[in-house]
C-alpha positions as CSV (number, residue, x, y, z in Angstrom):
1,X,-7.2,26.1,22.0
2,X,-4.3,24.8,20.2
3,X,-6.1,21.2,19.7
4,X,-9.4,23.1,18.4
5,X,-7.0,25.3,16.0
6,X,-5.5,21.8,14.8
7,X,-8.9,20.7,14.2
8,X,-9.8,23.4,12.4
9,X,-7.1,22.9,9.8
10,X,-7.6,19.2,9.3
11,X,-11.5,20.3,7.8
12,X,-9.8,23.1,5.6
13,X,-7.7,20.6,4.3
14,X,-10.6,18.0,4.1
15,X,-12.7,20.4,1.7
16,X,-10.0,21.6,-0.3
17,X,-9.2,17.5,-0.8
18,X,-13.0,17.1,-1.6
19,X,-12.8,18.9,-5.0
20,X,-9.8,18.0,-6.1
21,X,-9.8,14.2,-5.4
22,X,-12.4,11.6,-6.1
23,X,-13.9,9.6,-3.6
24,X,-14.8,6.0,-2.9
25,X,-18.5,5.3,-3.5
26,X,-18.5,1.8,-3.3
27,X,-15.6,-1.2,-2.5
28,X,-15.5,-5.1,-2.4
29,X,-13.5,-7.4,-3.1
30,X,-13.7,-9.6,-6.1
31,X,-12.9,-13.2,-5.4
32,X,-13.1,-14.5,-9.4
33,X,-9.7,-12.7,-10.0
34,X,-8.5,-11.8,-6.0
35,X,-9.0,-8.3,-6.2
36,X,-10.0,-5.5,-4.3
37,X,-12.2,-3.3,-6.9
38,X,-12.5,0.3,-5.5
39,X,-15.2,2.6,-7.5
40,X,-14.7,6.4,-7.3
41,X,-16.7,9.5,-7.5
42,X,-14.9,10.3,-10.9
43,X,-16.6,6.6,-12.4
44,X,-12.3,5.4,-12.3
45,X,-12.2,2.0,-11.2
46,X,-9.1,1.2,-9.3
47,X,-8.7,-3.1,-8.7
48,X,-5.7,-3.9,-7.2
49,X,-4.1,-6.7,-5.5
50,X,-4.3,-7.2,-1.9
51,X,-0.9,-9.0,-1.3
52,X,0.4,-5.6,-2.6
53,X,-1.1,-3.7,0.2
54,X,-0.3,-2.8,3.6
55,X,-2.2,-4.7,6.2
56,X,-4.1,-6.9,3.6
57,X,-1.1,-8.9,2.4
58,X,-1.2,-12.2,4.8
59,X,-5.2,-11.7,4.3
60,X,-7.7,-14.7,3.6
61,X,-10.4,-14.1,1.0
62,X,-13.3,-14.0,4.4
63,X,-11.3,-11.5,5.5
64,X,-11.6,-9.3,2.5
65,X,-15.0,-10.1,2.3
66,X,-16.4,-6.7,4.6
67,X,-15.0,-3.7,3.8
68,X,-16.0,0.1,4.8
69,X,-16.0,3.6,3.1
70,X,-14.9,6.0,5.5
71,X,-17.5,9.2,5.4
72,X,-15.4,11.7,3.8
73,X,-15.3,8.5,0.7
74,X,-11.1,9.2,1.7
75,X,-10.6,5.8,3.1
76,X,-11.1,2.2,3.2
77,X,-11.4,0.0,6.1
78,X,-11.6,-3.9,6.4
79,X,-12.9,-4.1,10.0
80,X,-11.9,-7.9,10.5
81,X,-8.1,-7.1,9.5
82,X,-8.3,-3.3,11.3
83,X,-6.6,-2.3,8.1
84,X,-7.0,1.0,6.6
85,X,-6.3,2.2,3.0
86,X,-5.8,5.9,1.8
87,X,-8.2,6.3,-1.4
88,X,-5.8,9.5,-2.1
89,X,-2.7,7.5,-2.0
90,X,-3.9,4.5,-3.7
91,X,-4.3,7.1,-6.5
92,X,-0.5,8.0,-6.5
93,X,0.2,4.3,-6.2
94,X,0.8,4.2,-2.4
95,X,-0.2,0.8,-1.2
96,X,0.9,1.3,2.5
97,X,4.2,3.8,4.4
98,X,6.9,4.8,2.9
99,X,8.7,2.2,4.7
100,X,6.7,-0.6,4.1
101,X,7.0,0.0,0.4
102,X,10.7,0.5,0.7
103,X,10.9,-3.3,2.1
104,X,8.5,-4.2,-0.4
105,X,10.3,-2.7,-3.1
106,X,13.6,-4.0,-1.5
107,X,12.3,-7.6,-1.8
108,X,11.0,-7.5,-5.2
109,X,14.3,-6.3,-6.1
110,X,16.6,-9.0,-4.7
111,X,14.2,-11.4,-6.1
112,X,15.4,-10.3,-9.4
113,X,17.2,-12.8,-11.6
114,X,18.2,-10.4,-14.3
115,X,21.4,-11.2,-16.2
116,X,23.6,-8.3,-14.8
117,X,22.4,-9.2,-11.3
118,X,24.2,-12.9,-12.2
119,X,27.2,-11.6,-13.7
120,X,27.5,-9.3,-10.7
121,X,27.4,-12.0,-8.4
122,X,29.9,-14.3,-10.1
123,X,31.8,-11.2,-10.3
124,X,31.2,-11.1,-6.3
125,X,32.0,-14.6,-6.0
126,X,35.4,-14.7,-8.1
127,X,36.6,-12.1,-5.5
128,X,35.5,-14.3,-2.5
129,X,32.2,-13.6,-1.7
130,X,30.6,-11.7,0.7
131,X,33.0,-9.7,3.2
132,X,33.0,-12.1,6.5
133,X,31.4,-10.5,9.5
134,X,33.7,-9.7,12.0
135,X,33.4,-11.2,15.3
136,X,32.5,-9.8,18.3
137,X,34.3,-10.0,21.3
């Protein structure tokens, strides 16, 4: 009973979802400028890059190529990658789990080359560096 109950609250939340949130009516991926172009029930047209999301980011262009609109127009799939996309997160800016954006964001950020991130490090470096790891024994 408990798994029918379950069931019963993933439709509620499904329809109220429905009203609220556009859907995807169509999806392919745009090989002039390397972008997947997502067009919603609201006429928005979200592009975006795939090396920014989850699952599509070590992707070649064939890959990209076939891509699928769940029924409920909720999510995306790219069948040869078995990557799925969340239309509802993409729409808050969610290009894959909370922890793969973490890393993501991580890396962007140690990538950065701004001029307090250098004066930090010389900082860093006039006090000798890193702290050695200590050895295990």
């Amino acid at each position: 009973m408990a798994l029918h109950d379950n069931f019963e609250l993933a439709n509620q939340r499904a329809k109220a979802l429905e009203g609220a949130i556009p859907k995807a009516v169509s999806a392919h991926y745009d090989r002039n400028n390397g972008h997947i172009v997502i067009r919603l029930s609201s006429r928005l047209i979200v592009s975006f890059s795939p090396r920014d999301a989850q699952g599509l980011e070590n992707a070649d262009p064939s890959q990209l190529e076939e891509i699928e609109i769940s029924p409920s127009g909720f999510g995306i799939h790219f069948p040869r990658l078995d990557a799925d996309l969340y239309v509802p997160g993409l729409l808050e800016g969610f290009l894959g789990s909370k922890k793969w954006m973490a890393a993501r964001l991580g890396q962007i950020g140690g990538q950065s080359r701004s001029k307090a991130k250098k004066a930090a490090s010389r900082a860093n470096g006039r006090l000798g560096g890193r702290p050695k790891k200590a050895a295990r024994g």
